[in-house]
KEZA-954001 format. One record per residue (C-alpha): residue in three letters; chain; x, y, z. Coordinates in Angstrom, 1 decimal. Last residue first. Layout:
N
<Ala; A; <X; Y; Z>>
...
This chain:
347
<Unk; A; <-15.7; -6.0; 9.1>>
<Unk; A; <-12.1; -7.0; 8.4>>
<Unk; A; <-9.7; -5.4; 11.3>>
<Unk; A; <-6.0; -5.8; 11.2>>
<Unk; A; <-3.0; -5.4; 13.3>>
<Unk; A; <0.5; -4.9; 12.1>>
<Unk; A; <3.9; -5.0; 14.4>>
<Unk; A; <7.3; -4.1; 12.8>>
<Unk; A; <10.2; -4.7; 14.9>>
<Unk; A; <13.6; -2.9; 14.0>>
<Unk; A; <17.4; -3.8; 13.2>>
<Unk; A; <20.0; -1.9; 11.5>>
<Unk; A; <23.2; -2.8; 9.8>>
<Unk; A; <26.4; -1.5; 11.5>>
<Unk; A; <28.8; 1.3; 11.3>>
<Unk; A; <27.0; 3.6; 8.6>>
<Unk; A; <30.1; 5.3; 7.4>>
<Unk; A; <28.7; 5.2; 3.6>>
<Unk; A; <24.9; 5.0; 4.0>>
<Unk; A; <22.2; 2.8; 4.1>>
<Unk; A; <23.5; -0.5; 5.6>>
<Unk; A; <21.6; -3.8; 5.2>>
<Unk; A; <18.0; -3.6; 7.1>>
<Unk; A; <17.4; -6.5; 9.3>>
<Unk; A; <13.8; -6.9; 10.4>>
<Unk; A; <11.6; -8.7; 13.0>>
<Unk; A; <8.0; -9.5; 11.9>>
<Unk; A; <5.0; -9.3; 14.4>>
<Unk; A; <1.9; -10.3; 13.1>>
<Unk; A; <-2.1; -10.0; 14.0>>
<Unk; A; <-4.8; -10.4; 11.6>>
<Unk; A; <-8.7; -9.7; 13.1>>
<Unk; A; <-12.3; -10.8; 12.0>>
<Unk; A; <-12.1; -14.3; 13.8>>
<Unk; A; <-8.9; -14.9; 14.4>>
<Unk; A; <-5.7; -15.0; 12.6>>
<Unk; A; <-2.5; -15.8; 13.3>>
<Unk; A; <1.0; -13.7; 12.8>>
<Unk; A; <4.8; -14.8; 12.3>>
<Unk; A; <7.8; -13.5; 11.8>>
<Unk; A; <11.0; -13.2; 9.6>>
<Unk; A; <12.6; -9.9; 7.8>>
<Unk; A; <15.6; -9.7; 6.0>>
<Unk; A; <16.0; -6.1; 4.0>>
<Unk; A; <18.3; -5.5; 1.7>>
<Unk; A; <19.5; -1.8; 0.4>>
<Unk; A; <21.1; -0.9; -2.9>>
<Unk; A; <22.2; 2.8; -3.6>>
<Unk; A; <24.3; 3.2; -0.3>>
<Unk; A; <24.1; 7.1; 0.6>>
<Unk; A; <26.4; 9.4; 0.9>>
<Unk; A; <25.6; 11.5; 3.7>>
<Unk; A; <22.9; 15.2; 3.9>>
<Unk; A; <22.8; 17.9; 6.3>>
<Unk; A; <20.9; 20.8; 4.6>>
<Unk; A; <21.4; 23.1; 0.9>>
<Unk; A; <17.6; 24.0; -0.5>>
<Unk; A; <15.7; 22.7; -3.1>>
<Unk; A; <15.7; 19.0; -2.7>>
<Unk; A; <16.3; 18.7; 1.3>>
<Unk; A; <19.1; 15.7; 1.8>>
<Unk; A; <20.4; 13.2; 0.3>>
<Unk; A; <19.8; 10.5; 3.3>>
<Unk; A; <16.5; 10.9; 4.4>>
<Unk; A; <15.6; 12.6; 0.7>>
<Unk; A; <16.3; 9.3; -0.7>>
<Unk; A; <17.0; 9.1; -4.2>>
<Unk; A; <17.6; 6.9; -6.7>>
<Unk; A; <18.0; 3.8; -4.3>>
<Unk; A; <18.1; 0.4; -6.1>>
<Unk; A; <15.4; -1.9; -3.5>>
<Unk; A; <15.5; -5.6; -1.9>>
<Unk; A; <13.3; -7.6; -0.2>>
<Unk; A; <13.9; -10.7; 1.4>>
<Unk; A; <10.9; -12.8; 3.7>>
<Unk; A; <10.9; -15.5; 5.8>>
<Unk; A; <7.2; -16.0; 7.9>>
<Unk; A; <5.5; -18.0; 10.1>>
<Unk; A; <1.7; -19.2; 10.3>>
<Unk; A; <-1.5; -19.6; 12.9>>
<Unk; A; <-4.7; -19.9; 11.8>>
<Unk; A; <-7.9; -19.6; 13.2>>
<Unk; A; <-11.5; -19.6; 11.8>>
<Unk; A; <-14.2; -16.7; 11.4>>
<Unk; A; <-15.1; -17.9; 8.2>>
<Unk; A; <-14.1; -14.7; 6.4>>
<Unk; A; <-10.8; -14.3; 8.9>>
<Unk; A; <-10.3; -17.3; 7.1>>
<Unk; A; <-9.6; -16.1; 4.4>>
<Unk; A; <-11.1; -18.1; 1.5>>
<Unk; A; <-11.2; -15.3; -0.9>>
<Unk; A; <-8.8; -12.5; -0.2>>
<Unk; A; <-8.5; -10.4; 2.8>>
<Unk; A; <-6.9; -6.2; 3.2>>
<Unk; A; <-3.9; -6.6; 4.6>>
<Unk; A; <-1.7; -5.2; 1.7>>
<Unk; A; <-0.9; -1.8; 3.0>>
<Unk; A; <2.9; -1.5; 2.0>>
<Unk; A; <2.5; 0.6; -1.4>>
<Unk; A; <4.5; 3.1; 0.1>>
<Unk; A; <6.5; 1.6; 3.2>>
<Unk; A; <5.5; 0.6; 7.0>>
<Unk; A; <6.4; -3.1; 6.3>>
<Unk; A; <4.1; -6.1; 4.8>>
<Unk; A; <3.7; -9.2; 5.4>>
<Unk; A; <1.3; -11.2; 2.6>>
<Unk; A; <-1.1; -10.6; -0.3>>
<Unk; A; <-4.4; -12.1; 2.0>>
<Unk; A; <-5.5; -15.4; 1.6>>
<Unk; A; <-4.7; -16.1; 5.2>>
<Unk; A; <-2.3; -19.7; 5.7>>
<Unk; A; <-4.7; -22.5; 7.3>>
<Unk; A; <-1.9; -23.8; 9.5>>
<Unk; A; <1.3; -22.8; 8.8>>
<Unk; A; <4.3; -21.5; 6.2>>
<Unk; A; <4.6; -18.4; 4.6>>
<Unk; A; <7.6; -17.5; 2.2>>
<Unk; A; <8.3; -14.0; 0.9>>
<Unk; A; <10.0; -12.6; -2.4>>
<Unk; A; <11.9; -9.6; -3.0>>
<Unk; A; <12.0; -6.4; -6.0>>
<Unk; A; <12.1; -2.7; -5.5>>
<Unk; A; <12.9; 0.2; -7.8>>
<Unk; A; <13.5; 3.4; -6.7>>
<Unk; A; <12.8; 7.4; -6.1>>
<Unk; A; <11.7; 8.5; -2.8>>
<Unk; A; <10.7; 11.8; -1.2>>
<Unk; A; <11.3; 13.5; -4.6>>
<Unk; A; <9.2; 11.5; -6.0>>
<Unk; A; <9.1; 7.9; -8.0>>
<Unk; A; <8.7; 4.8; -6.5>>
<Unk; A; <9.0; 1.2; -7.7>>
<Unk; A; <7.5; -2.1; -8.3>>
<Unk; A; <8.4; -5.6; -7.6>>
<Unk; A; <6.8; -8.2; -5.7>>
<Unk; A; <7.1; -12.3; -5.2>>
<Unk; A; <4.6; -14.3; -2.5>>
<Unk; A; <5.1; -17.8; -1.9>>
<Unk; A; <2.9; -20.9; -0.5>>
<Unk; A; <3.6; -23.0; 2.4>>
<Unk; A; <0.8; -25.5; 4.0>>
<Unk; A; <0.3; -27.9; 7.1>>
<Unk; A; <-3.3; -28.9; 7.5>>
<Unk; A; <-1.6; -32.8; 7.3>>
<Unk; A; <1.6; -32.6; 6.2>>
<Unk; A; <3.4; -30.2; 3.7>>
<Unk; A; <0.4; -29.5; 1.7>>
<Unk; A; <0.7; -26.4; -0.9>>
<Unk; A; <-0.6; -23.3; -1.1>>
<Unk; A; <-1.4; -21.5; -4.7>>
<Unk; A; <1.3; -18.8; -5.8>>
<Unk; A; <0.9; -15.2; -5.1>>
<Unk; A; <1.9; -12.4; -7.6>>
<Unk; A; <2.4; -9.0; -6.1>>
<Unk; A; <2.7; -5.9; -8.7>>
<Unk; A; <3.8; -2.1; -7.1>>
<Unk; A; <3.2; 0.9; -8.5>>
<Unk; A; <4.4; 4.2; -6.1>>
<Unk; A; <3.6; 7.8; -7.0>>
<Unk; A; <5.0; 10.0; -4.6>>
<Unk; A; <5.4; 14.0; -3.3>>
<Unk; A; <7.1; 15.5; -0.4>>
<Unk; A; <6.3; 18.8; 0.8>>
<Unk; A; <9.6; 20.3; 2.4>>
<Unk; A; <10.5; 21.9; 6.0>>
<Unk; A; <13.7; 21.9; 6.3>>
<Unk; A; <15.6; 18.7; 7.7>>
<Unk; A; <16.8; 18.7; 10.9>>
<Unk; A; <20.3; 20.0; 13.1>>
<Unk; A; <17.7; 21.7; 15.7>>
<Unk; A; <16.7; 18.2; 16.4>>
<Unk; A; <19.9; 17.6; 18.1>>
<Unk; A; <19.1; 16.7; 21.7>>
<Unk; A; <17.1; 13.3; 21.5>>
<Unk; A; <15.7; 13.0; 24.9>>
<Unk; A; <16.9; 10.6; 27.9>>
<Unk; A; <14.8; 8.1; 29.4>>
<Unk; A; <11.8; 9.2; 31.7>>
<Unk; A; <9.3; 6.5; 29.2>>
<Unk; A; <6.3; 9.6; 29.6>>
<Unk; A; <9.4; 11.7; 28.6>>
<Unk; A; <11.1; 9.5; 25.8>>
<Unk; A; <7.4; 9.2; 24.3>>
<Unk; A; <7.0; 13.4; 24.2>>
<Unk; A; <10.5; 13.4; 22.7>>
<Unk; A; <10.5; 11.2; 19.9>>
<Unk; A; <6.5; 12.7; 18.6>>
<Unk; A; <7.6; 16.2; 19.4>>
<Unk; A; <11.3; 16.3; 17.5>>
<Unk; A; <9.2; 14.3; 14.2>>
<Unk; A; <6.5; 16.7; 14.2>>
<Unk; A; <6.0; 16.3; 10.3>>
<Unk; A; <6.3; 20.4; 10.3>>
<Unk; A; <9.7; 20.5; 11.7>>
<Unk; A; <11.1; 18.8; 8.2>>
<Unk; A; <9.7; 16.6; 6.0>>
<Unk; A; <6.1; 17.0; 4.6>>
<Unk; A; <3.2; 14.7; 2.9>>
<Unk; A; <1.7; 13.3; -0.3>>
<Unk; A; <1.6; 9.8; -1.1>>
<Unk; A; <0.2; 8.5; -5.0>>
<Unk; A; <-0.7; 4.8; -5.0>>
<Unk; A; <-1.3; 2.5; -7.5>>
<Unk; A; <-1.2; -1.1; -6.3>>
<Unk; A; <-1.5; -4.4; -8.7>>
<Unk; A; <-2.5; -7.7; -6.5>>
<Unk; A; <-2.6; -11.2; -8.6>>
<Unk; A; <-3.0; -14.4; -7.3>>
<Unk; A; <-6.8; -14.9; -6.1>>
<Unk; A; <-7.9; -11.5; -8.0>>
<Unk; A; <-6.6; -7.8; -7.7>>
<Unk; A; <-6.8; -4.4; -8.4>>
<Unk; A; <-5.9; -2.0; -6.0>>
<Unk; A; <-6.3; 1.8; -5.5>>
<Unk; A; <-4.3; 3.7; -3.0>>
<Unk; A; <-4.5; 7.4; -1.4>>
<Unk; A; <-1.6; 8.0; 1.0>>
<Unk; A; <-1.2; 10.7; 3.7>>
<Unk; A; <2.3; 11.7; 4.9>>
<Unk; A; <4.4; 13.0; 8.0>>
<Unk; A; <8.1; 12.4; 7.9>>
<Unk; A; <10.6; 13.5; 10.3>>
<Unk; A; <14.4; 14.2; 10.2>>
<Unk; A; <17.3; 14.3; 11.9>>
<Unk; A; <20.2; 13.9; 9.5>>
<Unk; A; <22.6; 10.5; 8.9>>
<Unk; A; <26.2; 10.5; 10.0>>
<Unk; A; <29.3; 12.0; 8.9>>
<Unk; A; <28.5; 15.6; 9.6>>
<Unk; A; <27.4; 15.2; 13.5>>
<Unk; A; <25.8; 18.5; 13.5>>
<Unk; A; <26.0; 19.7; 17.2>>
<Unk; A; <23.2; 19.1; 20.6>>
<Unk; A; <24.9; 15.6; 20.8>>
<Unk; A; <23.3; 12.9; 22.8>>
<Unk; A; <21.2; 11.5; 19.9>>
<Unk; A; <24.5; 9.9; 18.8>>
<Unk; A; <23.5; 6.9; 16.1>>
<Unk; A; <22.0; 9.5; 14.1>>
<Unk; A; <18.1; 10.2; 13.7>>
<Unk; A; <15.1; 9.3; 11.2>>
<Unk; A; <11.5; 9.5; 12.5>>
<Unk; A; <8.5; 8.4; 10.2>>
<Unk; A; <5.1; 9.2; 10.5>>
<Unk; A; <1.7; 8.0; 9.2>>
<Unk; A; <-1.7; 8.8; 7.4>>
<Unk; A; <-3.8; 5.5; 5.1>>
<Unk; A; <-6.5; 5.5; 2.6>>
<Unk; A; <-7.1; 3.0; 0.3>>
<Unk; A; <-9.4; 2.2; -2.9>>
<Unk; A; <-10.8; -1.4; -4.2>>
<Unk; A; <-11.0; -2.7; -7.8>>
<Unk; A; <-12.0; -6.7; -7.8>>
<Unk; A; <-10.9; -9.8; -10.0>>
<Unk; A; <-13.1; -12.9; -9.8>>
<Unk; A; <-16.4; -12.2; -11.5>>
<Unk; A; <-14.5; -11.0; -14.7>>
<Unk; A; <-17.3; -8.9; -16.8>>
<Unk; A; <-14.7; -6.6; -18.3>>
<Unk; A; <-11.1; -7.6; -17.2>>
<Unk; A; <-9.6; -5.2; -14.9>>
<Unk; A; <-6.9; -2.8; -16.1>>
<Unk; A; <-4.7; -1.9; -12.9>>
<Unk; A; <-1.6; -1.1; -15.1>>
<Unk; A; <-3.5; 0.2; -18.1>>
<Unk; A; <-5.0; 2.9; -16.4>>
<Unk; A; <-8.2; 3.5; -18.5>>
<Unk; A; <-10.6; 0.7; -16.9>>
<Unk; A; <-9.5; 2.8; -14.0>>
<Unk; A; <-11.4; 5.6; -14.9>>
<Unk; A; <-14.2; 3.6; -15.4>>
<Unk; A; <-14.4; 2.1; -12.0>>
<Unk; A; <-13.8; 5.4; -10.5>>
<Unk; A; <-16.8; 7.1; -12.4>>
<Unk; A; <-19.1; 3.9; -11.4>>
<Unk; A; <-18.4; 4.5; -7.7>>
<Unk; A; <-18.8; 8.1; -7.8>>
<Unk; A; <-21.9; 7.4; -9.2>>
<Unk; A; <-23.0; 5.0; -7.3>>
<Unk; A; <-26.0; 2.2; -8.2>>
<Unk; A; <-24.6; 0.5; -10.9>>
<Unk; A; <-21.1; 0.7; -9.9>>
<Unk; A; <-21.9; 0.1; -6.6>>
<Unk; A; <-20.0; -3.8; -6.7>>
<Unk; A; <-16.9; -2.2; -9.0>>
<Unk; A; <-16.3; -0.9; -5.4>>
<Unk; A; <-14.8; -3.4; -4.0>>
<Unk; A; <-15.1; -2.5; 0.0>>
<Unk; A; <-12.6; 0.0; 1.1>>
<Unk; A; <-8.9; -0.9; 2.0>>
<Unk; A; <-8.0; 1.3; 5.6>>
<Unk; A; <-4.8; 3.1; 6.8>>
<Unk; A; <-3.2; 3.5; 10.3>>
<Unk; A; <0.6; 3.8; 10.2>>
<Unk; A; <2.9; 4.6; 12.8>>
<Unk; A; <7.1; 4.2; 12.6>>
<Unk; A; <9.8; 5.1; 14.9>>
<Unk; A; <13.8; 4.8; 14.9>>
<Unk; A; <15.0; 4.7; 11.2>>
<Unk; A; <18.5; 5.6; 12.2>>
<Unk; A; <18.7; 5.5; 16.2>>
<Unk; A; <17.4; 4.0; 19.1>>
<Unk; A; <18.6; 0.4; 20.0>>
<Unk; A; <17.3; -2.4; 21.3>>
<Unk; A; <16.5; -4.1; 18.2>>
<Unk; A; <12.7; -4.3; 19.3>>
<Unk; A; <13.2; -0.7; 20.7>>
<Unk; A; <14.1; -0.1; 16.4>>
<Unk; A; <10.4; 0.6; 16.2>>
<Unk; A; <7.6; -0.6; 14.1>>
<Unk; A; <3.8; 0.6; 14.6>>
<Unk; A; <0.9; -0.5; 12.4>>
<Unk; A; <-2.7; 0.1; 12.5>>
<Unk; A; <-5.0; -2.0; 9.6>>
<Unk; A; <-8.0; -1.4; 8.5>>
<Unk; A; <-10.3; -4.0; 6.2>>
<Unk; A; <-13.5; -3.3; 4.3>>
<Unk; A; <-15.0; -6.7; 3.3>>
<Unk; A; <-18.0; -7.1; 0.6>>
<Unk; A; <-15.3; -8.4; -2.2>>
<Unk; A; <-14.0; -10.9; 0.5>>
<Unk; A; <-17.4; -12.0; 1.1>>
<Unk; A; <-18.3; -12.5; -2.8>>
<Unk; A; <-15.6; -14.6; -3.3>>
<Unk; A; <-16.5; -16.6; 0.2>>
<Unk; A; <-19.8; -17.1; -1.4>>
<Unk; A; <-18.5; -18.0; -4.8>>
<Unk; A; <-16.2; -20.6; -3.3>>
<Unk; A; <-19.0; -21.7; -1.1>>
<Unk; A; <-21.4; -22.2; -4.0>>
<Unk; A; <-19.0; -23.8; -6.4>>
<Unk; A; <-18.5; -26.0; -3.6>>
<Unk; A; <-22.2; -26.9; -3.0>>
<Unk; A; <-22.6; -27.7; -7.0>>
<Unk; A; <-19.5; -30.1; -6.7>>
<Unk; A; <-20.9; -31.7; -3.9>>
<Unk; A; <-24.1; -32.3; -5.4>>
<Unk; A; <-22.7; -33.2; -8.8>>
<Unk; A; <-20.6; -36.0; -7.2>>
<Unk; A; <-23.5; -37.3; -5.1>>
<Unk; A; <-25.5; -37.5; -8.3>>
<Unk; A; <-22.7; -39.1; -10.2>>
<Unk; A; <-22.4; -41.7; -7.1>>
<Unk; A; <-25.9; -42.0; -7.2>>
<Unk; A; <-26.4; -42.7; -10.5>>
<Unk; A; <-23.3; -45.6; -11.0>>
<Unk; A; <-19.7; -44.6; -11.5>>
């Protein structure tokens, strides 16, 4: 290699060091909110887990105001205290950012014709929560805390939220809401670990990379432990943590380094994902914890199938994921099918 090769070399090298720390530095400077909405319409059906909305935002990484934020520099050494979202002191790649998120849930029978108990399948029931998250993370490793806090029963709105839709739609209403839950405050802590491999040529721009999770819940909303693995494969694949469904510790849209909703690029990818979960407890299913209600025997392990695809543009993530969750009960007649649509905003 003669000087100005090695000169050359250098150069380049020095300008990609440059624009991978740039792009670092972007993605640790980018707030990202995300509005979801899944419904079993996409299955053309209407019962079991029937409606879903979720709007919840990823903050900026806030180990960046440390110096200069108070509140900022309490948080980041609070954290340093949590073992399971330790950062490394002085890292320049891992960052610690905070979430917020507020949704519903609405759980019927098959039969929302009946005004009576139907005692062998699932209850009525709504589910109206706000989540607080934080997440540490680098270019292949995302750890989520995240404690939910909400109601079930009349007071998540559940009856008003299926009916008012069916009306502006004119099709028929749900007519056994008076068979619901009681009214319960549900409580959450959810840790989650996602581990991303690097992407890999198939041809030309065309890449795959994977995306593995486990974690679990504890409440007495939820109480599990989750495991499953995703495949993405397309044209300039985000460097984001994945799909996600409307779940806790299910917000993982906020966009890594190299994004290219960072560069304001396209891409365009598909999606095969499994996920699987060992049900404790699911209050949907078991019933109110403190006083007697409806409640089936539930199915302790649950599978979901999921496949998609999404692009991005610009400052904005779109996907649309079709999913096939295994039965969750004993006398449930057939597995159930829903869409899950996800938009994003980085700014």
């Amino acid at each position: 290699m003669n000087k100005i090769e090695i000169l050359a070399f250098c150069s380049l090298a020095m300008f990609s060091s440059e624009a991978v720390s740039g792009l670092l530095m972007k993605a640790r400077q980018t707030s990202t909110c995300s509005f979801m909405f899944e419904n079993d319409l996409f299955g053309t059906t209407d019962r079991y887990y029937t409606n879903g909305v979720m709007a919840g935002c990823i903050s900026k990484d806030v180990t960046e105001y440390a110096a200069i934020n108070p509140y900022a520099d309490w948080l980041d050494r609070t954290i340093q205290k949590i073992p399971y979202l330790k950062i490394g002191q002085g890292s320049l790649r891992k960052s610690l950012t905070v979430g917020a998120s507020v949704g519903q849930k609405i759980y019927t029978p098959q039969d929302i014709t009946q005004t009576q108990l139907i005692t062998t399948d699932r209850p009525y029931a709504g589910w109206l929560y706000f989540g607080t998250s934080l997440y540490a993370r680098d270019r292949y490793h995302m750890d989520t805390a995240e404690l939910v806090l909400g109601v079930v029963g009349p007071a998540a709105l559940g009856e008003q939220a299926q009916n008012g839709v069916h009306k502006l739609r004119d099709i028929p209403q749900a007519q056994g809401w008076d068979n619901q839950l009681h009214n319960e405050l549900g409580v959450m802590l959810v840790l989650e670990r996602r581990h991303k491999t690097r992407s890999h040529s198939l041809w030309g721009a065309l890449k795959y990379d994977a995306i593995t999770h486990y974690g679990g819940a504890v409440g007495n909303v939820y109480t599990y432990v989750n495991g499953g693995a995703e495949v993405r494969m397309g044209w300039r694949i985000p460097k984001d943590f994945g799909t996600s469904l409307i779940r806790p510790g299910g917000n993982v849209n906020g966009p890594g380094a190299g994004d290219q909703r960072l560069r304001g690029g396209l891409s365009v990818f598909g999606f095969g994902a499994v996920s699987g979960r060992y049900v404790v407890r699911n209050i949907f299913l078991d019933g109110n914890t403190f006083t007697d209600s409806h409640h089936v025997d539930k199915t302790p392990w649950v599978t979901d199938l999921v496949y998609g695809a999404g692009f991005t543009w610009s400052a904005y993530k779109l996907t649309f994921s079709r999913v096939q969750r295994s039965k969750e009960f004993k006398g449930q007649q057939k597995s159930h099918i829903f869409g899950s649509l996800t938009l994003s905003i980085s700014f």
